[in-house]
N, C-alpha and C positions, 0 to 999 in steps of 0.2 A: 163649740162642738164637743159634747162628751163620746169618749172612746168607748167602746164595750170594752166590759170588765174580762180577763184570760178566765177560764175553766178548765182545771186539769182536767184532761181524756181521765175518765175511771180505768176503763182495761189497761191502758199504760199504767196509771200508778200503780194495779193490782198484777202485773207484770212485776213489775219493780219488787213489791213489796213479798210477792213469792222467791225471786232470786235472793232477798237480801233474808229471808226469813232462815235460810240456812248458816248465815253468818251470826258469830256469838255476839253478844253487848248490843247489836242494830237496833235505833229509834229512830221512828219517823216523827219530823216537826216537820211545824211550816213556817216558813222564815220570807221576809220581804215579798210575799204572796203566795208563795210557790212551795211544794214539796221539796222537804230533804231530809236526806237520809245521815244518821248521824254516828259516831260508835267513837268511845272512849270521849266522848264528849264532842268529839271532833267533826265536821260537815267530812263525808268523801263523797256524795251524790249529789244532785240536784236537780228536776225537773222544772223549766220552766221555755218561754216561747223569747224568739228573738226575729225583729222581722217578721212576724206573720208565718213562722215556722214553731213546730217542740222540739226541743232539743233535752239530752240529757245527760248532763255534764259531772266528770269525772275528774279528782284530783290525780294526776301523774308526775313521772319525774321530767321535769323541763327535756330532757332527750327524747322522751315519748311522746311529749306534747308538740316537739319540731316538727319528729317523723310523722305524728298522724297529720297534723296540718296542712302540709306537704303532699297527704294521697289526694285531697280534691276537695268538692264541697260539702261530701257528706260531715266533715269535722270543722268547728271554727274555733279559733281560739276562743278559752270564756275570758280573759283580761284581767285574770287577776291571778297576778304571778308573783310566786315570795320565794328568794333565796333559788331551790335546787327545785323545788314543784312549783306546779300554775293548773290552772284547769282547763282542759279542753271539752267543749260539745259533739257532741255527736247528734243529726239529724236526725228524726224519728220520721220513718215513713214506712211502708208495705215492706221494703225490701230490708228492713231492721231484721239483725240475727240474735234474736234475742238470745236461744241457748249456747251460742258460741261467745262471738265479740262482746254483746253486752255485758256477760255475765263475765267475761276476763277481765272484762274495764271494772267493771263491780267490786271482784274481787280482787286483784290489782290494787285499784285505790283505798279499798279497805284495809288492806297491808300495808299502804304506806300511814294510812293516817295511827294504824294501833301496831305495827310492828310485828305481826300476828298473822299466820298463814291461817285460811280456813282450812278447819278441820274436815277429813275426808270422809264421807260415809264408810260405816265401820261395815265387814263385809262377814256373817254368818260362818261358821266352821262345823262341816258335815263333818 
């Protein structure tokens, strides 16, 4: 039995790649099949399917990755935990808030992997 091959959604990854386009240093590879997002060298994002779902997973600090696990099924652990961070998924479906949640996880895990707030749009002076 060969399996079909996964296909990243385009409009999720062009989702992705608009939120992360405001962060300094962001590359996108692709890594063990799948889209990721990368800054200071370092993986903070990753788009990929688990179970017949997308998910798009986020480097946090192990106390955020409890608490979200903990609200239900829209989040699963991703399993691979080092030291004080781990990553969690988050399901990707109709009811995904991209300009809120996603984008805090986004930029969240981006501060944690470069240490580095994103910078805030600078705002005009009449």
């Amino acid at each position: 039995m060969v399996r079909a091959r996964w296909v990243p959604d385009e409009k999720v990854v062009a989702k992705v790649r608009k939120l992360c386009a405001s962060l300094p240093g962001v590359e996108e590879r692709t890594a063990w099949g799948h889209p990721v997002w990368r800054a200071g060298g370092r993986h903070f994002a990753a788009y990929e399917p688990k179970q017949g779902q997308d998910y798009l997973f986020f480097l946090v600090e192990s106390e955020m990755l409890a608490a979200l696990a903990r609200t239900g099924p829209r989040f699963r652990d991703g399993g691979y935990s080092k030291g004080d961070t781990g990553w969690i998924g988050l399901r990707l479906d109709a009811a995904t808030d991209w300009g809120g949640e996603v984008k805090d996880l986004l930029q969240r895990s981006f501060t944690l992997v470069t240490g580095m707030k994103p910078a805030r749009p600078r705002t005009r002076k009449r």
